[in-house]
N, C-alpha and C positions, 0 to 999 in steps of 0.2 A: 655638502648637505645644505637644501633653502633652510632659512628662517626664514619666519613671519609674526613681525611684530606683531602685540596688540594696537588695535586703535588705539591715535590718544587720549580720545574720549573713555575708554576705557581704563587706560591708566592714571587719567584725571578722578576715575569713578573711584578707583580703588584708594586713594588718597580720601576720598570724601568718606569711605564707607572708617576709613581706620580712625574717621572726627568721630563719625557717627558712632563706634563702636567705643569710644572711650566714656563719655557720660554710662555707658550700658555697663558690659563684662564677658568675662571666658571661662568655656570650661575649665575643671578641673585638670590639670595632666591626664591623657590620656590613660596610655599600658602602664602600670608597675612591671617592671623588668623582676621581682624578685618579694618573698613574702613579705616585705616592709611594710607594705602596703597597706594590708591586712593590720598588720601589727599599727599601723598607724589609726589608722580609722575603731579600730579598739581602744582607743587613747592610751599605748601602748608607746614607750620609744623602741628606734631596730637598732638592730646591730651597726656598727658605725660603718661596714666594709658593703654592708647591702644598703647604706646609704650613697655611697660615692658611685658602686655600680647602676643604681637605677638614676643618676641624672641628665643622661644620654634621654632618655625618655624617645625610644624609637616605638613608634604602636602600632610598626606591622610587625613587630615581635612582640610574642607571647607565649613566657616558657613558666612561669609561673604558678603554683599549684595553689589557691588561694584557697582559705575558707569562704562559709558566708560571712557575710559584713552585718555582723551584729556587736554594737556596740558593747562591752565588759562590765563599764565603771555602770555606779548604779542610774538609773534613768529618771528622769524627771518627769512629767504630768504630759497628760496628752495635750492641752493647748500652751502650757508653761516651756514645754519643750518642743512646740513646731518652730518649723521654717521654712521662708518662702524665698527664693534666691531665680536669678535670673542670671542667663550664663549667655551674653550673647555670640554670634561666630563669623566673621565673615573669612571666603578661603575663594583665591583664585589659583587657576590651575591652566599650564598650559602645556600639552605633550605638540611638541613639532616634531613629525614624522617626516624622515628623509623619502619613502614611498608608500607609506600604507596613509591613510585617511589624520589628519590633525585632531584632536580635542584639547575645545579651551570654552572653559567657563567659570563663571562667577557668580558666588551665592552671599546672601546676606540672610543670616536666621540666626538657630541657638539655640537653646532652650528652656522651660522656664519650671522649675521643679518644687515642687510640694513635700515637704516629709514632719510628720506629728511627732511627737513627743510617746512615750508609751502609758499605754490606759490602762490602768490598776498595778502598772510596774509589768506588762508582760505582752499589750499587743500594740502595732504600731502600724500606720498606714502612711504610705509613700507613691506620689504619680510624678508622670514627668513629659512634659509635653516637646517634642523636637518640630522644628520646622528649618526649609531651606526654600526660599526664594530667590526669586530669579533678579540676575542685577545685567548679566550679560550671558547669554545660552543661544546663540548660532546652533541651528539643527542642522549645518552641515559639519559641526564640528563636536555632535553629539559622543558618548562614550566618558565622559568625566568622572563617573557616578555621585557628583557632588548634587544631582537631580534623580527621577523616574526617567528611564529612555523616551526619547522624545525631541528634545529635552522636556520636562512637566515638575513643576514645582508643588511640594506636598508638605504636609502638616500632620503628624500623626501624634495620638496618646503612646510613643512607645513605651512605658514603664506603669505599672498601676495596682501594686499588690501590697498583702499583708502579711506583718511578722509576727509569729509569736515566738517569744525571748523566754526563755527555760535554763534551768542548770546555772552555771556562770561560764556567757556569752555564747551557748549553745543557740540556734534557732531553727525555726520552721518557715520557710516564705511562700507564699501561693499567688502569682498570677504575672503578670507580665513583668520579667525582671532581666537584668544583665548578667553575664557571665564574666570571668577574668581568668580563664584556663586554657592551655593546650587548644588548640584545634577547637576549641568553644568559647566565643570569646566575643568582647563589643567590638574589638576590630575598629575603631576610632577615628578611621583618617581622613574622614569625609567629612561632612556636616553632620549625617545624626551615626550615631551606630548601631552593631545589632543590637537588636535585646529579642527575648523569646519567652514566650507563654509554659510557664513550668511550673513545678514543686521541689523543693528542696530543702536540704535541712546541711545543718556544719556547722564550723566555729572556725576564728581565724586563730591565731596564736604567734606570740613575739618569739618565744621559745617551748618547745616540747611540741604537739602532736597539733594539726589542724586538719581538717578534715572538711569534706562536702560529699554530698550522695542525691538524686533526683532524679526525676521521669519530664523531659525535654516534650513538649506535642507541638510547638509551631517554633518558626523564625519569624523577623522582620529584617530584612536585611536591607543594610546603612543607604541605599539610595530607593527604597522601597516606603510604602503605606499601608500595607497588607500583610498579616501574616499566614507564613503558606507553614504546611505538614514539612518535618523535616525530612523525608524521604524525598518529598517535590523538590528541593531545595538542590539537594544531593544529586539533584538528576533524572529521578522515576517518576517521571509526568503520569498524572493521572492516582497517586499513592499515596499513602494516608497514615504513615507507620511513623511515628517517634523515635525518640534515644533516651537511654539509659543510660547515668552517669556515676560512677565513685572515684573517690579522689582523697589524697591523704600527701599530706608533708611533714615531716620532723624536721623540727630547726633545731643544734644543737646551741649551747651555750656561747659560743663562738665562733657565730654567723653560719658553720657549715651548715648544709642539710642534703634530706635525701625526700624526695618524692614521686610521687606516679598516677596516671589518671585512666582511667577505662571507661570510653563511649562505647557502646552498642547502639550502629544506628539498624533498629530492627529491619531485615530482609534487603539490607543495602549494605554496609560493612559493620568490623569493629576494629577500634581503635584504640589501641595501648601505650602508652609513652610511661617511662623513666626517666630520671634526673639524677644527675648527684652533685655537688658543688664544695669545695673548700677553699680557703684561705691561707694564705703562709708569709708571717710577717716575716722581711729580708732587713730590716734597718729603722731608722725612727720615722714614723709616717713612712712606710714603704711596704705596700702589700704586694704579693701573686696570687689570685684566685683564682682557681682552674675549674672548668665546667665542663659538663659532657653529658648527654640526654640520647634517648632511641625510641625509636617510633617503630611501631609494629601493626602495618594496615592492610587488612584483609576483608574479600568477599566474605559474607555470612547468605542464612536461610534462605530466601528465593534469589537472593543476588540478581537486585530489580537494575542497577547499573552494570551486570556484566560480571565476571568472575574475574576475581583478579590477587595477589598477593604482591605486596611491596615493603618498604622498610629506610628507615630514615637514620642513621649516624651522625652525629657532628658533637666537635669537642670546641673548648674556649680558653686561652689563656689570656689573662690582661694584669697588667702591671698598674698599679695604682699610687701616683702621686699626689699631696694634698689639692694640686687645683690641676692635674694632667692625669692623663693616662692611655696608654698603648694596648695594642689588642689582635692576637692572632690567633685565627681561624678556622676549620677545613670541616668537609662534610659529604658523606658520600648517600646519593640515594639507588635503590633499588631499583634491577635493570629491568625487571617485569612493568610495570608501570608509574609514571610519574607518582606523588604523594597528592591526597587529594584533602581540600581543608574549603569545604563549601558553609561551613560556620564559622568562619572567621579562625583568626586565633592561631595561623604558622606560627610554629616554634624555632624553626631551626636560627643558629647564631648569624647565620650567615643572609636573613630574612631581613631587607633593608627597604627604603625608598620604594623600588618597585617593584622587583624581583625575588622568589624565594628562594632561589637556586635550590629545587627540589623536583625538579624534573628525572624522569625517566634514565639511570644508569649515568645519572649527571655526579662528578668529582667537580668538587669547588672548593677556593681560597678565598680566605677575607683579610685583609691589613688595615686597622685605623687607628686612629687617636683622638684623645676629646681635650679640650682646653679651659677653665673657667679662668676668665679674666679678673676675676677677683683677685688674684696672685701679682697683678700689675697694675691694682689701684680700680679698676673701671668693675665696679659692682652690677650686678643684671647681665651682665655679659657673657655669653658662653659659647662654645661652638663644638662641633665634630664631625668626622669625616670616615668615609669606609670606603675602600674598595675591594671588588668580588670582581672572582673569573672563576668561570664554571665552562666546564667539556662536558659534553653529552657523545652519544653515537653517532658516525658517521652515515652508519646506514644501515637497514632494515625499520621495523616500522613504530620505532624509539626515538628514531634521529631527528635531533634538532640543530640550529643553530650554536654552534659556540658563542659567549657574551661575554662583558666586561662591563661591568658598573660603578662608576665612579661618583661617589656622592658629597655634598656639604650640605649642612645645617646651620643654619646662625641664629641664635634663641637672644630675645630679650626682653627680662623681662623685672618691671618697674617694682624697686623699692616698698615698703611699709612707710617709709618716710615721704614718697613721693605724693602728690596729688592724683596720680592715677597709679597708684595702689593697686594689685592684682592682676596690670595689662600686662598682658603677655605677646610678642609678635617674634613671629618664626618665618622664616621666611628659608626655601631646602629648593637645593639642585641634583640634577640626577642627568647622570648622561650614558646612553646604555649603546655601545658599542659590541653588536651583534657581527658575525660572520658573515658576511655578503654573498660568500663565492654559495652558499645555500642558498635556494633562492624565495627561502621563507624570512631570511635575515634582514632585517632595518633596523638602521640606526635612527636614534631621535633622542631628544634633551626634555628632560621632565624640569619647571619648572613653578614652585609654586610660594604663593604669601598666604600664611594663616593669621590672624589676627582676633586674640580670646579675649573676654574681659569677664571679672564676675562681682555681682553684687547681691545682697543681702537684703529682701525688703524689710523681714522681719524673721 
């Protein structure tokens, strides 16, 4: 298999950008793995066992049933309670293909976000500006999505709506916002993420009932400036149909819970997922939480992409020590056709680094472990690792390649006591050992440094 280095001008560049990025800032973690999140942003503490589980922080997973993000505790004044915060990002990215085409590039952006305080105790306005510019973007090495194809560097208002806060932590939000669900989701792993033109209403919850419900009409999708009709998204060029979504989680009092979500994307599919999750303490600090979720995707009304029925299985067990934990696997999809997730947001466990393993009549395994080095003195320190193999058909008009993904993560990320307070740098490998004797099969090593930081203007 070639490599091919970056220039070293290049890798001189990425050292300058991680100067550059330290007086600035990072986003937020991406995905929450699990309702905490919700509960968090509620000024709400979680349960201790969906704390250890979500700090793997993978954010091409998203199995999560969240509410909306409205705050609980009571709210302060519309200018007593803004904030203006800067979140900057730089992320190099480099896929070396053994024979299909290379992508490698480099962005420098972030974004820089607005949210008020609430006006009479009940409505509240929030924008959010992303961008990603170019630092190194070869147009023979296009396909990154950390750009527009092209490559073409953009700047968009992705986020710009308003909430009215009702009941307690009930809400209403109207206009360009983000999702954190199933198969609808910001999808994070680029420079900006989705978000999409919608209405919706929910609440999150630490424990008992959370809920979301909404009429979906555009996307923006994470290497885009435009938002298109969710039907175009999905694949029916030329179509102008949205999606319908309800959604609901129970947490019980003891981290379990059970949730489920229902998309209709009108005249192109619908899409149903379940969850259920539990805990089982084994010893002092010693959990097993077992997980398992189903996807149910089907053509609906004119089935503008085609008739089709499919369906998604996979179960999770992981072992939880105070600063390790272990993790196994498996997931089967539907031999009719692949799972299809054109708003972001794969769920299955087995949905890592690149790959979903959710192909077409594909069987897959996953084995990993996560490490926080806190356990051995070195604070900020963290790491984890997965590997997946997935078999597909050999043959008829399903067949793909067999693969094998082998991944690492390395997180660091800087102290409260530190001078750079809230830097965060990740830096993940992926090496994706495909079937050859097919002759759609390539190997290639996915490679990349993320570099967050964030700060607070006011």
């Amino acid at each position: 298999m070639k490599r091919t280095n970056a220039p070293m001008g290049v890798m001189s560049a990425i050292a300058i950008a991680i100067a550059i990025a330290v007086p600035l800032s990072a986003p937020a973690p991406a995905h929450a793995q699990q309702v905490a999140t919700s509960a968090v942003e509620a000024g709400e503490a979680s349960p201790p066992v969906a704390q250890e589980a979500n700090r793997d922080q993978e954010p091409n997973q998203q199995d999560a049933v969240q509410g909306l993000q409205v705050k609980a505790q009571e709210p302060e004044g519309f200018w007593k309670g803004s904030s203006l915060a800067i979140r900057p990002r730089t992320y190099y990215l480099d896929r070396d293909r053994d024979s299909k085409p290379d992508n490698e590039g480099w962005a420098l952006g972030g974004a820089i976000e607005f949210k008020s305080g609430w006006a009479a105790d009940v409505l509240q306005v929030a924008a959010t500006v992303y961008t990603s510019q170019e630092l190194y973007a070869p147009a023979d090495k296009d396909g990154t999505l950390l750009f527009k194809p092209g490559p073409e560097q953009f700047t968009v208002l992705g986020e710009a709506y308003v909430t009215a806060r009702f009941g307690e932590g009930d809400g209403l939000r109207v206009g360009r916002q983000s999702f954190d669900l199933p198969w609808l989701a910001r999808h994070d792993v680029r420079m900006a993420p989705n978000t999409f033109e919608a209405i919706a209403t929910g609440r999150p919850a630490k424990t008992g009932l959370a809920y979301i419900a909404g009429y979906v009409d555009k996307i923006k999708r994470k290497d885009d400036d435009e938002f298109i009709p969710m039907s175009e998204a999905a694949g029916a060029a030329g179509s102008d149909e949205g999606l319908g979504l309800v959604g609901a989680q129970y947490t019980f009092s003891d981290g379990s819970l059970v949730g489920f979500t229902n998309q209709a994307s009108f005249d192109v599919m619908n899409t149903f997922f379940i969850k259920a999750e539990k805990s089982f303490d084994i010893g002092q600090d010693v959990s097993i939480r077992g997980y398992a979720q189903y996807t149910d995707q089907r053509s609906e009304g004119d089935e503008l992409i085609g008739g089709f029925g499919t369906h998604l299985v996979s179960v999770k067990g992981e072992l939880f020590y105070p600063n390790a934990s272990f993790r196994l696997a498996a997931s089967r999809a539907g031999s009719g056709r692949g799972l299809q997730s054109p708003f972001g947001g794969p769920p299955n466990y087995l949905s890592i680094i690149v790959d979903n393993f959710d192909r077409a009549g594909e069987e897959a395994y996953m084995v990993g472990a996560s490490y926080d080095f806190k356990g051995v003195g070195v604070e900020g320190l963290s790491a984890f690792t997965n590997i997946s193999t997935g078999n597909t058909p050999d043959s008829g008009p399903n067949a793909s390649p067999d693969e094998t993904e082998y991944d690492l993560t390395v997180d660091y990320r800087f102290g409260k006591s530190s001078a750079l307070d809230r830097l965060w740098i990740r830096v993940r490998g992926a090496y994706i050992d495909q079937d050859e004797r097919d002759t759609n099969g390539d190997d290639y090593f996915d490679f990349r440094i993320i570099v967050n930081y964030a700060f607070d203007i006011f």
